[in-house]
C-alpha positions in Angstrom: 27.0 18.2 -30.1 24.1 20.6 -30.5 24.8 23.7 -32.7 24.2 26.1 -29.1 27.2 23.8 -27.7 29.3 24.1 -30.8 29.0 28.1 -30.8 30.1 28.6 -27.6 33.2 26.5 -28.3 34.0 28.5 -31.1 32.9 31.6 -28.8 35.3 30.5 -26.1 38.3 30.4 -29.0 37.3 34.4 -30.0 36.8 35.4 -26.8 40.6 33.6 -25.1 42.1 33.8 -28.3 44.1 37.0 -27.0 45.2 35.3 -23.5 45.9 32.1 -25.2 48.7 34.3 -28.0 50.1 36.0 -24.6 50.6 33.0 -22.9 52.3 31.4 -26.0 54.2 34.1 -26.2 55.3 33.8 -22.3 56.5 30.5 -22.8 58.5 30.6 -25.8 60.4 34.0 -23.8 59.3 36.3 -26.8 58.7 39.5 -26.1 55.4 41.4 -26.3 54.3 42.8 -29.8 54.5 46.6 -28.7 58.4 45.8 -27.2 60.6 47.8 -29.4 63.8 46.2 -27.8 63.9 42.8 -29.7 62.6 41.2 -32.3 58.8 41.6 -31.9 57.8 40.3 -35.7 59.3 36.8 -34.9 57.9 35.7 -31.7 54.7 37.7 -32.9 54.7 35.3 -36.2 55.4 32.2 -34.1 52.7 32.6 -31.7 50.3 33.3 -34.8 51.6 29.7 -36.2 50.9 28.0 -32.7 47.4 29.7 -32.6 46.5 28.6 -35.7 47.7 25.0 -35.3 45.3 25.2 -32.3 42.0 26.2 -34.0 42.8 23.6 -36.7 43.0 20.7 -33.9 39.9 22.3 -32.5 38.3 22.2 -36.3 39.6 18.7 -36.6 37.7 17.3 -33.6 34.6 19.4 -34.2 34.3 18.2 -37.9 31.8 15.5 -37.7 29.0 17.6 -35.3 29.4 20.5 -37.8 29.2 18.4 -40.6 25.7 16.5 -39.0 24.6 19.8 -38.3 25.6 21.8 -41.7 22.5 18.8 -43.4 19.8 20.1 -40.9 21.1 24.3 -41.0 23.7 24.7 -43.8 23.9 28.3 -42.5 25.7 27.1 -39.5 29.0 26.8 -41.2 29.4 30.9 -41.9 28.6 31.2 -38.5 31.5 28.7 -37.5 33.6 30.1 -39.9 32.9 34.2 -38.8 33.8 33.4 -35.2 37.1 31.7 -36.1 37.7 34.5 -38.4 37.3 36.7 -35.3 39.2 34.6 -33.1 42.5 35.2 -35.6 41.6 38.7 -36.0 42.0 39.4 -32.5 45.5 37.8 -32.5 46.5 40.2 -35.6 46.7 43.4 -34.4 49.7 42.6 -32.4 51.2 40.7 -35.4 50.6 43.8 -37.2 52.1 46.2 -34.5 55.2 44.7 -35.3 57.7 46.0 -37.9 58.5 42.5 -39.9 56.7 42.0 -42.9 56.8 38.4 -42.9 54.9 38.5 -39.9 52.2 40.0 -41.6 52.7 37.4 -44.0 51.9 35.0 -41.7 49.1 36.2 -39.9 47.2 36.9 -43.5 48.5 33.0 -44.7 47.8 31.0 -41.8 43.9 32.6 -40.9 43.3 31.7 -44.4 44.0 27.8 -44.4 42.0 27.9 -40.9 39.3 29.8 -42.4 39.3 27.6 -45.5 39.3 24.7 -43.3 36.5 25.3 -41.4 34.2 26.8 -44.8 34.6 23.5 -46.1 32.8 21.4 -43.8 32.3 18.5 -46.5 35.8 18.3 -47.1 37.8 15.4 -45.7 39.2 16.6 -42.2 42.5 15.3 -42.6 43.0 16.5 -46.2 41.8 20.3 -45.1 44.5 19.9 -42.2 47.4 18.5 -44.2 46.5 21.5 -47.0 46.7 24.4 -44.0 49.8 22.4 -42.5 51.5 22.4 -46.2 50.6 26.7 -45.9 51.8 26.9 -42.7 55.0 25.6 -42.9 55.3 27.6 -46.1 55.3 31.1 -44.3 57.6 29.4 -41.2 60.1 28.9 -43.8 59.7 32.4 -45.2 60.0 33.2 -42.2 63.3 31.3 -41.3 64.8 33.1 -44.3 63.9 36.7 -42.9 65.8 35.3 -39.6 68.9 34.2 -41.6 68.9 37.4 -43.6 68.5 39.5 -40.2 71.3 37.7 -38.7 73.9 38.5 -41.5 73.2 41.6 -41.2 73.9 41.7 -37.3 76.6 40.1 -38.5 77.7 42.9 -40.9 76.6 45.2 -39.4 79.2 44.1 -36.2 82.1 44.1 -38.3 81.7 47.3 -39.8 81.4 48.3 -36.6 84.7 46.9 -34.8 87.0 49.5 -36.5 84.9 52.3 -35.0 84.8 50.8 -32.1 88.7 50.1 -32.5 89.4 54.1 -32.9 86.9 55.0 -30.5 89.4 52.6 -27.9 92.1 54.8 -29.1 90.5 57.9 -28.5 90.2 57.1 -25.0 94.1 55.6 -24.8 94.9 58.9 -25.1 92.3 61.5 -23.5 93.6 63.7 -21.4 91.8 66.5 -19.8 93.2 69.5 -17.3 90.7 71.6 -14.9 92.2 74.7 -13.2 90.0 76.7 -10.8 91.9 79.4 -9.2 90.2 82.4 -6.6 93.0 85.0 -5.5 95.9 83.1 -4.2 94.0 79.8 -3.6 92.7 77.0 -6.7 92.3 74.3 -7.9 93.9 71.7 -10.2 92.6 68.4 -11.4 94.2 66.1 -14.0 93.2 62.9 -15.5 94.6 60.7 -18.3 93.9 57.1 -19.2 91.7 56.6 -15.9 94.7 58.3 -14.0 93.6 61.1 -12.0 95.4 63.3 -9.8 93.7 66.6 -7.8 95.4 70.0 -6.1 93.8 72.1 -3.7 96.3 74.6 -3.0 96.3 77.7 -0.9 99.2 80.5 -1.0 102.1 80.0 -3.4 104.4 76.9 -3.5 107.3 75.7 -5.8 108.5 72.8 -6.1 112.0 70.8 -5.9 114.2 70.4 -8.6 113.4 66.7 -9.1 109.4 67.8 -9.5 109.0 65.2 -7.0 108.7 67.2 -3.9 107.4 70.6 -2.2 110.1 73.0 -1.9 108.7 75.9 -0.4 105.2 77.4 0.7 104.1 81.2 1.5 103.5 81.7 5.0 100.3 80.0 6.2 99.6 78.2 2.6 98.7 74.6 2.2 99.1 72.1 -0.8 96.7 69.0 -0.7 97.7 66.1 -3.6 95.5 63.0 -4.1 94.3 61.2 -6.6 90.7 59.4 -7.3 90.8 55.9 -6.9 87.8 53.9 -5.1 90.1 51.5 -3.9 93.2 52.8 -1.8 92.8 56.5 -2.1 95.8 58.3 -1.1 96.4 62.0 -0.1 99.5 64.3 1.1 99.0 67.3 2.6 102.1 70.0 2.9 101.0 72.8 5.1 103.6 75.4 6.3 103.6 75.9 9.9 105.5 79.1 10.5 108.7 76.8 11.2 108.7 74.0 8.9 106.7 72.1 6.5 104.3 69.7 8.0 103.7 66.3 5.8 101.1 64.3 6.3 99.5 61.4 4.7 96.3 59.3 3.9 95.3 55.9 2.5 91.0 55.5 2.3 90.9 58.4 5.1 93.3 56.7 7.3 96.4 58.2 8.4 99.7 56.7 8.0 103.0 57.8 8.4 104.5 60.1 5.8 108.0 58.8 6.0 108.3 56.4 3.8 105.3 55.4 2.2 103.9 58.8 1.6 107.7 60.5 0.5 107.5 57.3 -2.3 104.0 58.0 -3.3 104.4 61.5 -3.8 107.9 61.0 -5.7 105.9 58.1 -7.9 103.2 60.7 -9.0 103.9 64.6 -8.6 106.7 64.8 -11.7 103.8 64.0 -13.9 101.7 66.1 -12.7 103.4 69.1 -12.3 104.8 68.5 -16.1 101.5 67.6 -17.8 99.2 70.0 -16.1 101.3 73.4 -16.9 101.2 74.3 -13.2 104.3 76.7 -12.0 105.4 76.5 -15.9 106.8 80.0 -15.5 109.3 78.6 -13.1 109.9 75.3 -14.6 111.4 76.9 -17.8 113.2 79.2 -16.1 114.7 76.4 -13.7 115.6 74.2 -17.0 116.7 77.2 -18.7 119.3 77.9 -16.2 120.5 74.4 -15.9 120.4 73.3 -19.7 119.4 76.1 -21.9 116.5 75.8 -24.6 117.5 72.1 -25.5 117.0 70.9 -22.3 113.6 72.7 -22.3 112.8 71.2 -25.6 113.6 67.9 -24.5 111.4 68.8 -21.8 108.0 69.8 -23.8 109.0 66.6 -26.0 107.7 64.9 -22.3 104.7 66.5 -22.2 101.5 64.6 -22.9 99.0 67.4 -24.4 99.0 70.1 -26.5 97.7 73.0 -24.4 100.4 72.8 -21.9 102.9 71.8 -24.8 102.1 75.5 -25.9 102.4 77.0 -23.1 105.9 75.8 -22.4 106.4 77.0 -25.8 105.3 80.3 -24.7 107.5 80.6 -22.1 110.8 79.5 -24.0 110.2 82.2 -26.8 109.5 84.8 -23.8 112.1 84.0 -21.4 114.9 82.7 -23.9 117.4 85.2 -26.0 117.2 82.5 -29.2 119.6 82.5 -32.1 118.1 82.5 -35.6 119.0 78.9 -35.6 117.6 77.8 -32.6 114.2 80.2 -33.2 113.9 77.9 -36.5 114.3 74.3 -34.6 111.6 75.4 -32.5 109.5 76.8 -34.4 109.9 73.7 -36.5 108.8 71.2 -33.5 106.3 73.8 -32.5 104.6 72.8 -35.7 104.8 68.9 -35.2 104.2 68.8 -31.6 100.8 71.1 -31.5 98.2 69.4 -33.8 95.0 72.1 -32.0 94.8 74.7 -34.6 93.7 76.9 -32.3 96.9 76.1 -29.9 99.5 76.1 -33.1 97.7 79.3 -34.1 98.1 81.4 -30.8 101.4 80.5 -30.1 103.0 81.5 -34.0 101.0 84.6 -33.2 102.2 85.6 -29.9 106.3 85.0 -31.1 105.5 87.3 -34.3 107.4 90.1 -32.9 110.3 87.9 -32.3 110.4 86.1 -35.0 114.0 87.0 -37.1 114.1 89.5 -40.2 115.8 86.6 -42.3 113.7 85.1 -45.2 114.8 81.8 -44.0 113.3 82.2 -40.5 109.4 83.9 -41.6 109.7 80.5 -44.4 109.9 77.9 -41.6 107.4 80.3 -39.5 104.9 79.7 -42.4 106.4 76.1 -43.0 104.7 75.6 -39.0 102.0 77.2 -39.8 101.2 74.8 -42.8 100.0 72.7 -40.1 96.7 74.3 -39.2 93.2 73.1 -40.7 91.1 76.0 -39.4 90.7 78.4 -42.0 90.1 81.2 -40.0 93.5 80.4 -37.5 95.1 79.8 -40.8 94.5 83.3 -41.3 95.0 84.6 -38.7 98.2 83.8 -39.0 99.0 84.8 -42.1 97.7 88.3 -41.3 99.9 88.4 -38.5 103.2 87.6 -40.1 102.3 90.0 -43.3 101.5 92.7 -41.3 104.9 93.7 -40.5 105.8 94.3 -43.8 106.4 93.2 -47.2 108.1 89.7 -47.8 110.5 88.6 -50.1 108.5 87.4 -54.1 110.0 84.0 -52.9 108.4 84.0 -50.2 105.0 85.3 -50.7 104.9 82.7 -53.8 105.1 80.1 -50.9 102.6 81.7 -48.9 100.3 81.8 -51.9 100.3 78.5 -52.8 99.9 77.2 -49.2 96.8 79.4 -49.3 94.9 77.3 -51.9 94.7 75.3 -49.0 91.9 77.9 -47.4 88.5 76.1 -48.5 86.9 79.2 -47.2 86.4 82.4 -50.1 85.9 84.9 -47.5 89.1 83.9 -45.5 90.8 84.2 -48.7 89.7 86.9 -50.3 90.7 88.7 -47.0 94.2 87.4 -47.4 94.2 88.1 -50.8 93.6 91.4 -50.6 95.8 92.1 -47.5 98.9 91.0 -50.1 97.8 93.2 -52.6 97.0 95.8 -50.6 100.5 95.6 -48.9 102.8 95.0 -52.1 102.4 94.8 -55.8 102.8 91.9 -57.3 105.9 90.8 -59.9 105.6 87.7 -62.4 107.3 85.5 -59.3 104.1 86.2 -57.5 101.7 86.9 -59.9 101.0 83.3 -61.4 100.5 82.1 -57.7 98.3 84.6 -56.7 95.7 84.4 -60.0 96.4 80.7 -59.1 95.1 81.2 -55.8 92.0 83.7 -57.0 90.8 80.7 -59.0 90.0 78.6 -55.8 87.8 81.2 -54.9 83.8 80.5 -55.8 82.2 83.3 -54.6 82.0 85.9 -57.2 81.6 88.8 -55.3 84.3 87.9 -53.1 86.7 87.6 -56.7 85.3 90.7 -57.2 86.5 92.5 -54.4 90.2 90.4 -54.7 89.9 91.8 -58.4 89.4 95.3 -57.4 92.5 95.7 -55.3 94.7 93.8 -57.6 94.1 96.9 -59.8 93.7 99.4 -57.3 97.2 100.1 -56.9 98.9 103.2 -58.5 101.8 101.2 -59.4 99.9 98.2 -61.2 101.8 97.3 -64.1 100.0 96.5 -67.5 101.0 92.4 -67.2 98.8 92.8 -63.6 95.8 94.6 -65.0 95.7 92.2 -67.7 95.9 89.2 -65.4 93.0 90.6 -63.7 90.9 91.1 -66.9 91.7 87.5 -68.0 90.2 86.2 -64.5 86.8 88.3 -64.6 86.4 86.4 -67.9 86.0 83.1 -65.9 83.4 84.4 -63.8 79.8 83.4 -63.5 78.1 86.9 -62.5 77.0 89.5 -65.0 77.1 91.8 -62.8 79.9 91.4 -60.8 82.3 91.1 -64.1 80.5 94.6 -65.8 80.9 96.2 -62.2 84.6 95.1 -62.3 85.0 96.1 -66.0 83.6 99.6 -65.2 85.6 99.9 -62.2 89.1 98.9 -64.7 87.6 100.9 -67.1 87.2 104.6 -65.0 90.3 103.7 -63.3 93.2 102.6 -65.4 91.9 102.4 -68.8 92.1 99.8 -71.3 94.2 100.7 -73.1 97.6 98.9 -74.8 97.6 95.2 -73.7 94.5 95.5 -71.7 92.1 96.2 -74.9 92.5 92.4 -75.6 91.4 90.5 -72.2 89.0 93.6 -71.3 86.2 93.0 -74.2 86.8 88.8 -74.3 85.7 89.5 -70.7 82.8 91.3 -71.6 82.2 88.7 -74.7 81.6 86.6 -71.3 78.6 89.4 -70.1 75.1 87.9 -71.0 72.9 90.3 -70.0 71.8 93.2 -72.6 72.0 95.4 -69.8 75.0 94.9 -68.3 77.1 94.7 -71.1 75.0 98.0 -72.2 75.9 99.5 -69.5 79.4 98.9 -70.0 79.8 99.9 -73.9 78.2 102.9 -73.4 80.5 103.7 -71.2 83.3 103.1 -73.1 81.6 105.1 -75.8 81.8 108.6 -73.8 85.3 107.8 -72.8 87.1 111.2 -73.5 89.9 110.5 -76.3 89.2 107.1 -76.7 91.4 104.9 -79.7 90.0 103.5 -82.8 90.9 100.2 -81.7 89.0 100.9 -78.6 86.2 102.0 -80.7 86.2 99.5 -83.0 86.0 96.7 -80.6 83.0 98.4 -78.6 80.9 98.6 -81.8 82.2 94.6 -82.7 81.0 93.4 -78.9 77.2 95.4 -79.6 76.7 93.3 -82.7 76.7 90.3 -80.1 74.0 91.7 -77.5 70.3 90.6 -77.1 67.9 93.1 -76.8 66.9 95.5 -79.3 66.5 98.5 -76.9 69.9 98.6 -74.9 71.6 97.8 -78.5 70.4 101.1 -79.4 71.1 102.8 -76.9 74.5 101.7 -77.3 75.0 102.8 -81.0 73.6 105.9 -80.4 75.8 106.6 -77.5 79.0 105.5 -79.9 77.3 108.4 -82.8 76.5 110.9 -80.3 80.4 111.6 -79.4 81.8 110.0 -82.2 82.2 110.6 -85.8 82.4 107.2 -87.8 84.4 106.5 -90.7 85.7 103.5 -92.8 86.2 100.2 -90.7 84.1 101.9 -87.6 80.9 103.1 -90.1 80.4 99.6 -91.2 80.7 97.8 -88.1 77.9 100.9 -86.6 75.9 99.8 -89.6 76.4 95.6 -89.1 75.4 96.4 -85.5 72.4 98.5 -86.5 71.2 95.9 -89.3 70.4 93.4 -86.2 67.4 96.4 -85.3 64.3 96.7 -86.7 61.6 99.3 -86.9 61.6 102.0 -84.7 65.1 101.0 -82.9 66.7 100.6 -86.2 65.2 104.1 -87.3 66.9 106.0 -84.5 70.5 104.8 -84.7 70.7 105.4 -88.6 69.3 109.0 -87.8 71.9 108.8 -85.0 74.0 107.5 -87.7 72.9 110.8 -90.2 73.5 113.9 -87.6 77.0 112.1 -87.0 78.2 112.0 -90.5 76.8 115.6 -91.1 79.3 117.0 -88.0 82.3 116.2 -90.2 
């Protein structure tokens, strides 16, 4: 073979070598390297194997002519060997496209053992082919390890699945959904559940029987049009009024039959449910059970009903239409609370039956019992707010209330609340303890800080109160907020008695030079202010940073004050933390004090 005729072999390899890997790939059904959908990396590292197995049979049964030749032109060998090169680089770009990494690995392995093969031209041709079989069959079973390891994860990945998938199928065991369109005296209704589905087209009024099961009456020229949606034997009444009578007629797949009895037993079969799960002509429902069996029989009646909404609503009308005794006003309350699990429905109806809701504590405690129910922390206060705004409770009560309220995640929610109670009542040592309980929950300082400020904003806060509120500002995280609060206590209702105590190991908590300055100074040029008072204002200035705001402290405490005994040498510890010109100032302070004795 003549070295022209050997380099368009090797030409004819580079120049297929592309349509050769797509038709591999055809056969062996793998998908194309840029197809996202499967897995690309494996047929792409297969068809790279296969290719390369080809070029080595090609080298195998080229050997001899390029080994005759490689005597006469030893340069023809890199010339052999670049074109094969080439002929695997095409093929590796859509290796590479994939996203496996032993792919790669494969297409960098196997070009190498057919590029060492053919650089080696002396070698023996069935050694070179057994030492690129040997690497070949290396990186197939790296890559038969990558499969087995993809697999078991398919694997677990499928059975952490199947307990999603499992709720997800009981999700949809009980969906339910209710669609009321309604123009003037004319509407729609369409209700489906479980693949059920049933559809109204009305026009006028209409009630229905007793039973539920049949149309009773409709205003003069009105209609009522019931079917439901099934591909397969669709059926549809129609009940128009005719002046005399009520005309029935009936429909399977758009064909009329007759009414009587096919479309009497159909009708019977489906309306009840209807007419109780979709809410429609509750008014007159309740009122019709009402009269025939009281509340129990309307409670027994809601306990029938499939979804929350229209649960409510019959709930609605029972408080509105019923005279309840305290007793029965609990019970349903009470199942109110189990039966409606939408915050938003529970919510609205504890709202709207507020006004009714018995003076006893026994009655407003299973009220908030219900309302222990709701999630939402915004319909959790809402109700709440509703309930306490007509009036103050009993201490055994609100210390329920506050306790459930720890159950608010949200601080501005809350601190509303919070200060509602406050705001409304003061607070005695059966509700204290709950409500400081229920401060703590609270992260947002300047949302303690406002809960704070109308705990102690009262005119009749007692001492144990005030303290109470002292003690929490110490376990704030705000400099600011806790001097603003302690200024606020301060101009307010003083400090003094049991409040000297938690008001300065609060400010012990204040960092800041400036705010705790701010706050001692303060103190300082309160009018008729006690020694003890005094005495621990001049103890908390030895602790500050800050040279200036120190001073300005101590000279604020010997401007208005004249210091003696106990209250000249804790000026003069203070002072001895100052140097230089600060330093100089307070002991001439210091002087001008002593000298107004």
């Amino acid at each position: 073979m003549t070295r022209k005729d050997l380099m368009a072999r090797h030409h004819f390899v580079a120049a297929t070598g592309g349509s050769l890997l797509h038709r591999i790939r055809r056969l062996l059904g793998a998908p194309d390297a840029h197809d996202t959908h499967g897995p690309a990396w494996f047929g792409g590292g297969v068809a790279v194997l296969l290719v390369c197995g080809a070029v080595l049979a090609a080298q195998a049964r080229q050997t001899p002519a390029t080994t005759a030749t490689s005597a006469a032109a030893p340069a023809q060998p890199a010339v052999a060997a670049t074109t094969v090169v080439a002929a695997t680089t095409v093929t590796k770009p859509a290796v590479a496209s994939t996203r496996a990494p032993i792919a790669t690995t494969i297409a960098s392995t196997a070009p190498a053992a057919a590029s060492t093969a053919v650089q080696r031209p002396g070698d023996d041709p069935a050694a070179a082919m057994a030492a690129a079989a040997a690497r070949i069959r290396e990186a197939a079973d790296a890559l038969q390890a990558r499969a087995s390891t993809m697999a078991s994860a398919t694997a677990a990945t499928a059975e952490a699945r199947a307990p999603m998938d499992a709720a997800a199928a009981r999700v949809g065991e009980v969906s339910q959904s209710i669609h009321n369109t309604q123009h003037g005296s004319s509407g729609n209704w369409v209700w489906s559940h479980n693949g059920e589905k049933l559809a109204v087209k009305y026009n006028g009024e209409f009630e229905f029987t007793d039973d539920d099961a049949d149309v009773r009456w409709i205003s003069p020229g009105g209609s009522l049009q019931i079917s439901d949606a099934a591909l397969i034997g669709r059926h549809t009444v129609e009940i128009r009024d005719t002046g005399a009578e009520l005309q029935r007629r009936y429909w399977v797949n758009g064909s009329e039959r007759p009414y009587e009895p096919e479309g009497r037993q159909w009708l019977h079969d489906h309306l009840p449910r209807f007419v109780r799960n979709t809410g429609i002509g509750a008014e007159r429902r309740v009122a019709r059970i009402l009269k025939s069996g009281g509340p129990p029989a309307v409670l027994a009646e809601i306990g029938r009903i499939e979804g929350d909404y229209v649960k409510g609503v019959y709930y609605t009308q029972l408080f509105k239409q019923a005279t309840l005794d305290p007793q029965t006003f609990r019970q349903t309350i009470s199942q109110a609370g189990r039966d409606i699990h939408s915050d938003y429905g529970l919510a609205t109806l504890l709202i709207s039956i507020v006004d009714r809701l018995p003076a006893d504590d026994q009655s407003r405690g299973t009220y908030f019992e219900a309302a222990r129910g709701i999630r939402s922390d915004y319909e959790l206060h809402r109700v709440y707010t509703s309930l306490l705004k007509r009036g103050p409770v009993s201490a055994s009560l609100l210390a329920k209330v506050l306790q459930n309220a720890t159950s608010i995640g949200s601080d501005y929610e809350l601190s509303q609340l919070l200060q509602q109670i406050v705001a409304q009542q003061p607070l005695d040592s059966q509700t204290r303890g709950p409500f400081f309980a229920a401060l703590e929950t609270i992260g947002s300082d300047y949302e303690r800080h406002r809960v704070l400020k109308a705990a102690v904003a009262r005119p009749d806060v007692d001492d144990a109160t005030i303290a109470a509120a002292l003690q929490a500002a110490a376990t704030g995280s705000s400099d600011y907020e806790r001097a603003s609060f302690l200024l606020e206590t301060l101009k307010g209702q003083g400090i003094g008695g049991g409040a000297r105590v938690p008001f300065f190991t609060a400010l012990g908590r204040v960092q800041s030079g400036y705010e705790r300055g701010r706050v001692l100074q303060a103190v300082a040029r309160q009018p008729n202010v006690s020694h003890d008072v005094l005495l621990s204002a001049l103890q908390s200035a030895k602790g500050m940073t800050g040279g200036y705001e120190l001073a300005q402290v101590l000279t604020a405490v010997a401007d208005t004050h004249t210091l003696t005994g106990d209250l000249r040498e804790a000026y003069l510890d203070a002072a001895d933390r100052l140097q230089g010109y600060d330093q100089g100032r307070v002991m001439t302070a210091l002087v001008k004090s002593e000298r107004r004795k």
